[in-house]
PyMOL CGO cylinders between C-alpha atoms (Angstrom):
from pymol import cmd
from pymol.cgo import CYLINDER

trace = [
    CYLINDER, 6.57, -21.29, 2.71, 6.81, -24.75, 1.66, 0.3, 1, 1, 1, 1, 1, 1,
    CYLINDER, 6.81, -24.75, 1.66, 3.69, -27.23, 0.24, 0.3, 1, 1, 1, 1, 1, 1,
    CYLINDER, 3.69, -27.23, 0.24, 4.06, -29.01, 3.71, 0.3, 1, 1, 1, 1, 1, 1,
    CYLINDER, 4.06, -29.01, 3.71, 2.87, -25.92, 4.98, 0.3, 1, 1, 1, 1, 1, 1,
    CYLINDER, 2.87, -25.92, 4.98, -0.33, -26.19, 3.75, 0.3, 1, 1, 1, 1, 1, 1,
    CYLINDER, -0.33, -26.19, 3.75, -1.11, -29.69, 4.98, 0.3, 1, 1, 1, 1, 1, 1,
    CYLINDER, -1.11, -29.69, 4.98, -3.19, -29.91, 7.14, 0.3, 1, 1, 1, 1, 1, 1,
    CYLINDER, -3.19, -29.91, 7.14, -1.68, -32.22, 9.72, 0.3, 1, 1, 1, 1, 1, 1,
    CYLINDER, -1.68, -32.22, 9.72, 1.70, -32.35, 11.55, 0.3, 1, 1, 1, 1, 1, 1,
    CYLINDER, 1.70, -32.35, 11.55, 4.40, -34.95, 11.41, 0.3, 1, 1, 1, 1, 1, 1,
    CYLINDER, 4.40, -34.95, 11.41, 5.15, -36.54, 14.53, 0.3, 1, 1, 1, 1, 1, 1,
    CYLINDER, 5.15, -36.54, 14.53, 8.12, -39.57, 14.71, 0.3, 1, 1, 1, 1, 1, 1,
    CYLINDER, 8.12, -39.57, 14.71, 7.66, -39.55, 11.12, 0.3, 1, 1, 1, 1, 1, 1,
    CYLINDER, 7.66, -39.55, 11.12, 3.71, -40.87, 11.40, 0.3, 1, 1, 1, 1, 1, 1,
    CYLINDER, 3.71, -40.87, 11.40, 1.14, -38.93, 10.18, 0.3, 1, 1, 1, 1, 1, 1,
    CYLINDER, 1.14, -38.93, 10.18, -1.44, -37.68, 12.76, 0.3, 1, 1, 1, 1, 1, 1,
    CYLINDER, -1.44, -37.68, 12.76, -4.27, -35.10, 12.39, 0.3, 1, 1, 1, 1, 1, 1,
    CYLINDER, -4.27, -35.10, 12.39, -4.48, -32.45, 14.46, 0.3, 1, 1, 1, 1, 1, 1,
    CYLINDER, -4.48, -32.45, 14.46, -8.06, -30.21, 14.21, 0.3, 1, 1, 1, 1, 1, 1,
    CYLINDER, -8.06, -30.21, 14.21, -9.14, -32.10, 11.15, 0.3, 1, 1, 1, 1, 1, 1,
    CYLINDER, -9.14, -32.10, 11.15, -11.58, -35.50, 10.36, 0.3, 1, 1, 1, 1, 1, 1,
    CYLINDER, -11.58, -35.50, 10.36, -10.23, -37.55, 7.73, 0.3, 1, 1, 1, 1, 1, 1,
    CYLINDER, -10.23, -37.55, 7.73, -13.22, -36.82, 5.54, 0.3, 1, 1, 1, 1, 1, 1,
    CYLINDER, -13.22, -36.82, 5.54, -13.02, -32.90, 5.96, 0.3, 1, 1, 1, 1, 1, 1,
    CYLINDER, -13.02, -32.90, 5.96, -9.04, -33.21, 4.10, 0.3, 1, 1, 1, 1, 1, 1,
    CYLINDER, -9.04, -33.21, 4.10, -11.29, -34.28, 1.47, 0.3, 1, 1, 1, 1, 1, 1,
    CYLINDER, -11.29, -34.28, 1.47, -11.94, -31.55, -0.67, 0.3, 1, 1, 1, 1, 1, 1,
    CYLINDER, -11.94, -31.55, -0.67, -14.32, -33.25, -2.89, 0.3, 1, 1, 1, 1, 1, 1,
    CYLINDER, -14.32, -33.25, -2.89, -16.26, -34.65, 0.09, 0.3, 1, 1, 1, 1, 1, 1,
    CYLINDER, -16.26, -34.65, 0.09, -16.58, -30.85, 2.17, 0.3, 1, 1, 1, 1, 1, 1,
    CYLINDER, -16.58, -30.85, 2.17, -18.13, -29.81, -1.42, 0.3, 1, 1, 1, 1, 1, 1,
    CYLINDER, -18.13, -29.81, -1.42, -20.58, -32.36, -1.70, 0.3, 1, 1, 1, 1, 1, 1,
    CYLINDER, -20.58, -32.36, -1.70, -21.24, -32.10, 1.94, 0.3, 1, 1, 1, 1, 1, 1,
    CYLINDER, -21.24, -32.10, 1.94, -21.53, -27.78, 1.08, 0.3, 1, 1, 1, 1, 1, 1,
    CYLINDER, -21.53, -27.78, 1.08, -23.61, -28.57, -1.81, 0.3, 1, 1, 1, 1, 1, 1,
    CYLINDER, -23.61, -28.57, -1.81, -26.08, -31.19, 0.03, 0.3, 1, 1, 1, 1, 1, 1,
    CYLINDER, -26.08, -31.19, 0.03, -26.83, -28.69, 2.20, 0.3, 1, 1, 1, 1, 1, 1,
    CYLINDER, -26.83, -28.69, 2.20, -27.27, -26.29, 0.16, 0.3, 1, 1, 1, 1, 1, 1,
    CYLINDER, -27.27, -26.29, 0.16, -30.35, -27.97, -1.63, 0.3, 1, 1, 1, 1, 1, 1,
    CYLINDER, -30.35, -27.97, -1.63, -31.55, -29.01, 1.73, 0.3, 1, 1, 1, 1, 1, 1,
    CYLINDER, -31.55, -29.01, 1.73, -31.73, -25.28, 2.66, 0.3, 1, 1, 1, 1, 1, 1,
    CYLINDER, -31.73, -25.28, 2.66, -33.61, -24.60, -0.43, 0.3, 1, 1, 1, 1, 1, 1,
    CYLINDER, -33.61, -24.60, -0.43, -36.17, -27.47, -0.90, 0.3, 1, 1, 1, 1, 1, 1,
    CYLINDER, -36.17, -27.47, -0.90, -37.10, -27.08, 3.20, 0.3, 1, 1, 1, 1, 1, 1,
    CYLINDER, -37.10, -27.08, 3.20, -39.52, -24.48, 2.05, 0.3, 1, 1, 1, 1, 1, 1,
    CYLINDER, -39.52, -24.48, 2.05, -41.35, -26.62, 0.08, 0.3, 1, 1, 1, 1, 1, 1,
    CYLINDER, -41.35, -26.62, 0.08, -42.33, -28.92, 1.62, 0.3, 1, 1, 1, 1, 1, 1,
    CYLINDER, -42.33, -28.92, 1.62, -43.58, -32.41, 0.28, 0.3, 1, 1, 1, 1, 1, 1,
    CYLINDER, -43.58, -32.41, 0.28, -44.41, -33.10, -2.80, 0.3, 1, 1, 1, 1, 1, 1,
    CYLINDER, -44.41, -33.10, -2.80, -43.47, -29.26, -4.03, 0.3, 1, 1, 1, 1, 1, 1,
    CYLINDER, -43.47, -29.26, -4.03, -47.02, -27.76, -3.71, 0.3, 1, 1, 1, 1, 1, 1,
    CYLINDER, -47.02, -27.76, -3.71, -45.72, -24.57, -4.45, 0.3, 1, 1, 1, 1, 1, 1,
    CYLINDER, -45.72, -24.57, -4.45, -43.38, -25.51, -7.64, 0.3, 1, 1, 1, 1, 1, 1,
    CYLINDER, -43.38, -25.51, -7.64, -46.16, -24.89, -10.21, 0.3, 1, 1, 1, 1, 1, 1,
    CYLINDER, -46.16, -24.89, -10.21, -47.44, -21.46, -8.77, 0.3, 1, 1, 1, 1, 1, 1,
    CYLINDER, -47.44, -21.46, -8.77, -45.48, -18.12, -8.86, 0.3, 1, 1, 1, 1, 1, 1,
    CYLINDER, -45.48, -18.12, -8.86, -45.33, -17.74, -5.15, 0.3, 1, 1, 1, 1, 1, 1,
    CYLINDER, -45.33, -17.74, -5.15, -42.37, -15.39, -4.01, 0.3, 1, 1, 1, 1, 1, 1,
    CYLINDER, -42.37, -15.39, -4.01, -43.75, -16.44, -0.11, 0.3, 1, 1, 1, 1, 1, 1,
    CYLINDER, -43.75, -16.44, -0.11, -43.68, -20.34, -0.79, 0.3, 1, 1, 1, 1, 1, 1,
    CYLINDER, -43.68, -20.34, -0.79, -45.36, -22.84, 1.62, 0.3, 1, 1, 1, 1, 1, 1,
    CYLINDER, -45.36, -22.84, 1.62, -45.13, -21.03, 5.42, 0.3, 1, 1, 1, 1, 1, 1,
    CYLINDER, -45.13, -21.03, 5.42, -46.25, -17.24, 4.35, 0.3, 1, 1, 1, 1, 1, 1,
    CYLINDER, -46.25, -17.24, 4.35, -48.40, -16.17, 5.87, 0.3, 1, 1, 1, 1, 1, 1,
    CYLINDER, -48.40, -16.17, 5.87, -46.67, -16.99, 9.52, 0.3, 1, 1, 1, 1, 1, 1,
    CYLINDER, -46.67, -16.99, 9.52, -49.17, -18.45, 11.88, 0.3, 1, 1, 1, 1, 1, 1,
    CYLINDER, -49.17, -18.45, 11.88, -49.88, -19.07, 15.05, 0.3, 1, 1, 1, 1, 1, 1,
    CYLINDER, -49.88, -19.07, 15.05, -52.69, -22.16, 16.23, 0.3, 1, 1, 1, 1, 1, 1,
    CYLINDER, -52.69, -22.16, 16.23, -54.28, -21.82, 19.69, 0.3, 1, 1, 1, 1, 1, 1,
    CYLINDER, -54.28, -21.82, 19.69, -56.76, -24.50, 20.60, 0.3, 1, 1, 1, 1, 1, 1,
    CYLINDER, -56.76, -24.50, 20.60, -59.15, -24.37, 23.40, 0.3, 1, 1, 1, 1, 1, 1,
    CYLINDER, -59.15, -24.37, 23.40, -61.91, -27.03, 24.50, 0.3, 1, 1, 1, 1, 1, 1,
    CYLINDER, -61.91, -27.03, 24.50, -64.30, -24.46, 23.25, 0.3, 1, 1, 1, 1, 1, 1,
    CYLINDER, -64.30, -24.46, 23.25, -62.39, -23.16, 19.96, 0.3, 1, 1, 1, 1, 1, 1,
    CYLINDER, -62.39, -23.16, 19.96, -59.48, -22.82, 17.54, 0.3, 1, 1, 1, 1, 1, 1,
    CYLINDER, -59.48, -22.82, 17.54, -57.83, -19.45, 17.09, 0.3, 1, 1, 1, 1, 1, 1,
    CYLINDER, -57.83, -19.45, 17.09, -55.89, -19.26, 13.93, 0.3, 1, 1, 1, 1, 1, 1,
    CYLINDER, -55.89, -19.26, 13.93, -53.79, -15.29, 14.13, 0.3, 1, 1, 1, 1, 1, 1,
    CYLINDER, -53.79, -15.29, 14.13, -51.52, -14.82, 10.96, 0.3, 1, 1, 1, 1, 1, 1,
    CYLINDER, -51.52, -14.82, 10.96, -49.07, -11.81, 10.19, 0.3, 1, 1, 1, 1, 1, 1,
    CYLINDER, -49.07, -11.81, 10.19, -49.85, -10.63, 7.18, 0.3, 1, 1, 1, 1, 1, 1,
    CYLINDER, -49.85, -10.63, 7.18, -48.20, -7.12, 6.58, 0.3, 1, 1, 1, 1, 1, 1,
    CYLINDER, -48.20, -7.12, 6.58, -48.97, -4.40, 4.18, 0.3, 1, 1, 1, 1, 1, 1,
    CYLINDER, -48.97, -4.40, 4.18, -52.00, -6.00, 3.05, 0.3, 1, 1, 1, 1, 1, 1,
    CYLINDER, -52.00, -6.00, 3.05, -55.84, -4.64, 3.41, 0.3, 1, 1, 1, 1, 1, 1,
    CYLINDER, -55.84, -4.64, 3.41, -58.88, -6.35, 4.02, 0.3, 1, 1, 1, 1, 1, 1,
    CYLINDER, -58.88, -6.35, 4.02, -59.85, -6.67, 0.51, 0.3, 1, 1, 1, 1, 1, 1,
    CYLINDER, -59.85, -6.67, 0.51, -56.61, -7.92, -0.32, 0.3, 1, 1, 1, 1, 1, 1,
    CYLINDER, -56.61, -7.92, -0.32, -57.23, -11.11, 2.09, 0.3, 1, 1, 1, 1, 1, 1,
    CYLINDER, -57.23, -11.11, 2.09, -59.84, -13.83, 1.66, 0.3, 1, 1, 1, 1, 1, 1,
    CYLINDER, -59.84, -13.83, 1.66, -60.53, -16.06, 4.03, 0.3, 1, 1, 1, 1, 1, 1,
    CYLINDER, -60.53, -16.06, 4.03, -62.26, -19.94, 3.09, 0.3, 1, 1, 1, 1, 1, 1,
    CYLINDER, -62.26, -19.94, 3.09, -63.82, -22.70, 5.62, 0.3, 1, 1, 1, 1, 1, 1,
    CYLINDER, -63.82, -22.70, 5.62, -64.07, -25.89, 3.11, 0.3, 1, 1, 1, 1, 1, 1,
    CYLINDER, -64.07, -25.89, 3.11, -64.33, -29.65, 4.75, 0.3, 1, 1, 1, 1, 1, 1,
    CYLINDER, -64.33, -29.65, 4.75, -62.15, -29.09, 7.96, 0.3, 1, 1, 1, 1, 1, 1,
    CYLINDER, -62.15, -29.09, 7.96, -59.46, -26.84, 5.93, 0.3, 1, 1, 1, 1, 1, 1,
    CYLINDER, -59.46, -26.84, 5.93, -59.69, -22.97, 7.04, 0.3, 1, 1, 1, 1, 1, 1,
    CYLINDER, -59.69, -22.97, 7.04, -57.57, -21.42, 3.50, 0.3, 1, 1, 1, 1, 1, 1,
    CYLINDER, -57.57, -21.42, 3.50, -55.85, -17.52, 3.81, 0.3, 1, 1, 1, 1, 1, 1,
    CYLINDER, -55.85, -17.52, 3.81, -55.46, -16.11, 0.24, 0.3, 1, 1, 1, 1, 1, 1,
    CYLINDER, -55.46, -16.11, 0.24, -54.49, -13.14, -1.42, 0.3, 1, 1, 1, 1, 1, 1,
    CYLINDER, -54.49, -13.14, -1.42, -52.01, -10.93, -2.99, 0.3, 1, 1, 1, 1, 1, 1,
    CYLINDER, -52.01, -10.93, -2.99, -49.01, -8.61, -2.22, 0.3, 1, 1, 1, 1, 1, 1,
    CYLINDER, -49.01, -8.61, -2.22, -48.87, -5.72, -4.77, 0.3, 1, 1, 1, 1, 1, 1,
    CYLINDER, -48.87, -5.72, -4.77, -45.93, -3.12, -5.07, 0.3, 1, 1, 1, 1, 1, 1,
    CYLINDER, -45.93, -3.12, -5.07, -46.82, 0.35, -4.10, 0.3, 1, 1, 1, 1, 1, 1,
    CYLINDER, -46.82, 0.35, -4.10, -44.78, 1.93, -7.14, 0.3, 1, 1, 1, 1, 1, 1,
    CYLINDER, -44.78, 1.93, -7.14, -44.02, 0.32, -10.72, 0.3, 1, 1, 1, 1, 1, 1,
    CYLINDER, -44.02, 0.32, -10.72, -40.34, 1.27, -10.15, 0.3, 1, 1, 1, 1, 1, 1,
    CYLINDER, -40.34, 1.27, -10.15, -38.49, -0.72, -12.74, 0.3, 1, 1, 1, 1, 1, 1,
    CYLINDER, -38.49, -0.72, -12.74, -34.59, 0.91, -12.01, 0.3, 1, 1, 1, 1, 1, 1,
    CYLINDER, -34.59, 0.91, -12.01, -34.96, -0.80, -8.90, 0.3, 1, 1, 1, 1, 1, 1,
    CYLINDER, -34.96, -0.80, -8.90, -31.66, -3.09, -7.93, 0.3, 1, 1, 1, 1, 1, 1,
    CYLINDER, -31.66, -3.09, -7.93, -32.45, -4.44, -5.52, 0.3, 1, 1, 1, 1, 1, 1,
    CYLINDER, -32.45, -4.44, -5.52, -35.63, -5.21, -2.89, 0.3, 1, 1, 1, 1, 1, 1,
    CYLINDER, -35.63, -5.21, -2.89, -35.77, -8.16, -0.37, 0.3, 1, 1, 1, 1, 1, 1,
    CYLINDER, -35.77, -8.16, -0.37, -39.23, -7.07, -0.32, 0.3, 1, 1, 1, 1, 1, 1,
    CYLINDER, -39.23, -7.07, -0.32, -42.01, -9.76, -1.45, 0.3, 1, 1, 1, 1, 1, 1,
    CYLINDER, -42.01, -9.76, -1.45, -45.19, -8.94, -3.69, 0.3, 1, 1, 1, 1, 1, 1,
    CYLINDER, -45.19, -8.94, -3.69, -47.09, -11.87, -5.57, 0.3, 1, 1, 1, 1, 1, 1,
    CYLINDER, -47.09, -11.87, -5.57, -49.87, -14.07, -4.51, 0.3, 1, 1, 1, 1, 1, 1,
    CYLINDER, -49.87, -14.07, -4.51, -50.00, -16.62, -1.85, 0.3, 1, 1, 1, 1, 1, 1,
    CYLINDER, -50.00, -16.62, -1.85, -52.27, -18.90, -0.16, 0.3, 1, 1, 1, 1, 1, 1,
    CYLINDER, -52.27, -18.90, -0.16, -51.83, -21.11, 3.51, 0.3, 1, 1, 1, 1, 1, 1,
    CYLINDER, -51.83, -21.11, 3.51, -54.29, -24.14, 3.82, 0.3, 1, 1, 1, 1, 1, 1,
    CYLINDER, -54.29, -24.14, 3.82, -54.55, -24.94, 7.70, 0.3, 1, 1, 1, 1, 1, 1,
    CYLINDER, -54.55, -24.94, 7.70, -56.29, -28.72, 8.44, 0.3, 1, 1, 1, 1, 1, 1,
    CYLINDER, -56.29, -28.72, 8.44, -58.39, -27.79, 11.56, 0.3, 1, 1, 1, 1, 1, 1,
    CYLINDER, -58.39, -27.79, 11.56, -59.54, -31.54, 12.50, 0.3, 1, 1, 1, 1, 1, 1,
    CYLINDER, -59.54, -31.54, 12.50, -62.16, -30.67, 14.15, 0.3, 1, 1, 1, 1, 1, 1,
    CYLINDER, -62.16, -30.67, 14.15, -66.01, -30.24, 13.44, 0.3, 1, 1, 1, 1, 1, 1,
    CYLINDER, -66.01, -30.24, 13.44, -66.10, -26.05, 13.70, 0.3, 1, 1, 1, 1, 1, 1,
    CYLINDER, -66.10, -26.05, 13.70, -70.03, -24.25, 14.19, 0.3, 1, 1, 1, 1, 1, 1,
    CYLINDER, -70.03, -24.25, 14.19, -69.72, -22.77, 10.26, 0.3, 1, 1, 1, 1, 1, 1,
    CYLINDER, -69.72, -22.77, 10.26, -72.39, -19.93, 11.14, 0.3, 1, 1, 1, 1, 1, 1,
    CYLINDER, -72.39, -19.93, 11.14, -70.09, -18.90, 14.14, 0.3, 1, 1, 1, 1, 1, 1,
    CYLINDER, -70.09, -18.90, 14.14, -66.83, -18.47, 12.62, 0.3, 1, 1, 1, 1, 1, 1,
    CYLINDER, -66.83, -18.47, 12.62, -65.24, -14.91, 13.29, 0.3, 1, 1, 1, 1, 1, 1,
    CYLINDER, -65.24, -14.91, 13.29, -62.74, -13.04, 11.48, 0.3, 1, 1, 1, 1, 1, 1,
    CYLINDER, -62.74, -13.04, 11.48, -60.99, -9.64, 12.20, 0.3, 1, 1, 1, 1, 1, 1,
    CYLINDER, -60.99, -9.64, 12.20, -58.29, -7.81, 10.72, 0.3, 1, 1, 1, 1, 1, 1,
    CYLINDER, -58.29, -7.81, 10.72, -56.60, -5.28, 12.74, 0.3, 1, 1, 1, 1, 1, 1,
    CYLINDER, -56.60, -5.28, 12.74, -52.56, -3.98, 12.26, 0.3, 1, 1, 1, 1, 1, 1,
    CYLINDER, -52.56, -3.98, 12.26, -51.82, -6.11, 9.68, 0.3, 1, 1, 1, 1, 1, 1,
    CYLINDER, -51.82, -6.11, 9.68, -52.50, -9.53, 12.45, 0.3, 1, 1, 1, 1, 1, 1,
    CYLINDER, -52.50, -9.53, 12.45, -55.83, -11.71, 10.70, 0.3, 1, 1, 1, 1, 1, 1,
    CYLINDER, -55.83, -11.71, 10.70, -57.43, -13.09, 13.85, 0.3, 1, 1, 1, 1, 1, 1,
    CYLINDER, -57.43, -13.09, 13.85, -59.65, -16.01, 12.91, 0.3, 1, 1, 1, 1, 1, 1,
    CYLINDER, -59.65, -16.01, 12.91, -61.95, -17.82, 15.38, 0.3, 1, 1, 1, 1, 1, 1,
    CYLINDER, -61.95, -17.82, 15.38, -63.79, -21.11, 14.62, 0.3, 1, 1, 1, 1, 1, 1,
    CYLINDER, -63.79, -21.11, 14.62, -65.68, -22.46, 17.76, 0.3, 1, 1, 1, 1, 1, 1,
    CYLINDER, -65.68, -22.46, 17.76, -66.07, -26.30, 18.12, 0.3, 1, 1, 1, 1, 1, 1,
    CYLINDER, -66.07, -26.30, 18.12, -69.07, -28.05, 17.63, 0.3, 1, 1, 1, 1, 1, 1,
    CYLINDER, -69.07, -28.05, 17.63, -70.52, -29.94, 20.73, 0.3, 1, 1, 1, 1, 1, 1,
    CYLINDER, -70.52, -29.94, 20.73, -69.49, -33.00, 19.16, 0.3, 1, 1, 1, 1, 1, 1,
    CYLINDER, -69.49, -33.00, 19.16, -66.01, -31.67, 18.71, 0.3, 1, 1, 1, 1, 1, 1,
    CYLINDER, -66.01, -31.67, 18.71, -65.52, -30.60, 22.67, 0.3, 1, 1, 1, 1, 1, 1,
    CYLINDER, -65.52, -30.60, 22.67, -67.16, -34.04, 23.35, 0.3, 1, 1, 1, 1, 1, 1,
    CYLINDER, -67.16, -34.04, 23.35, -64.74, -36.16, 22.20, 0.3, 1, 1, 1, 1, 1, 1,
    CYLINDER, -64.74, -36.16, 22.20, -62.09, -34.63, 24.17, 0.3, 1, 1, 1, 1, 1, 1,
    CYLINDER, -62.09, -34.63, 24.17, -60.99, -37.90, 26.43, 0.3, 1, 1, 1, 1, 1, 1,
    CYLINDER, -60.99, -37.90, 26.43, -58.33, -37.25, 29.46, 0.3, 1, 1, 1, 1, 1, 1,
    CYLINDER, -58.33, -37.25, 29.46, -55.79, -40.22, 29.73, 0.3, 1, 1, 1, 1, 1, 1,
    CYLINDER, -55.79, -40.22, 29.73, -54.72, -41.07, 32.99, 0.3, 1, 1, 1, 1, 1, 1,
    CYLINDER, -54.72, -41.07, 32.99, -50.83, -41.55, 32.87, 0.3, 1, 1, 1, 1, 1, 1,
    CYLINDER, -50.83, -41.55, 32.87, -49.56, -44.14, 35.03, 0.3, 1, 1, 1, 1, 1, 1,
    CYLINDER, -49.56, -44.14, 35.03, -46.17, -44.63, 36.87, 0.3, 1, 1, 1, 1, 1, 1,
]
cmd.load_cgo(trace, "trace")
């Protein structure tokens, strides 16, 4: 096998033409800083702005617990997964408009020859603007099967301001 082997492109009436390739993925240097880009993408996406969760020791960074929003004219229904936790492991905050899930993950066992574990354990904490007035005395929380079911009902002011716009043609 020859060096001309390895090239990738074939020679045609002496001119060179590419076959699969773009000129800038025969770069070598340009595919690794492409590679590498994305690479820290994929790791800063977690994040999100301004790296809220650099200066804590979260394991779960900024989307655990997952979440899921459903808003009524009447209420807001916040349901988050939160698995192997208890009750008492989960607090649950209503402060200006921001509904905050907190709490921590413990280990079952203090195994230390463990290898290996994609398992998570630490603290964590989800802030979730509602932006909407909620009835404070009202608000309902359950736990059931490891799902946190919160429900804030609206105030009257809040389903008020609900407007319809007519879409035109």
């Amino acid at each position: 096998m020859s060096v001309r082997d390895l090239i990738p492109w074939r020679r045609n009436d002496g001119n060179q033409v590419p076959t699969i390739f773009r000129d800038d993925d025969r770069d070598p240097f340009l595919s690794l800083h492409r590679e590498v880009n994305r690479l820290f993408d994929d790791v800063f996406r977690g994040f999100g702005s301004g790296f809220p969760s650099l200066g804590r020791a979260s394991a779960f960074g900024g989307g655990w617990p997952s979440v899921e929003i459903s808003d009524t004219q009447k209420e807001v229904k916040v349901t988050a997964e939160i698995p192997g936790l208890e009750e008492k492991d989960i607090e649950v905050l209503l402060d200006d408009g921001v509904l905050t899930l907190k709490g921590e993950k413990r280990s079952e066992t203090e195994d230390k020859d463990k290898q290996f574990s994609e398992r998570f354990y630490g603290r964590f904490e989800r802030r979730i603007p509602l932006g909407y007035e909620v009835k404070e005395d009202q608000v309902d929380a359950s736990f059931r099967n490891g799902v946190l079911t919160v429900t804030l009902p609206k105030s009257e002011k809040a389903q008020s301001q609900v407007k319809r716009i007519a879409i035109k043609s």
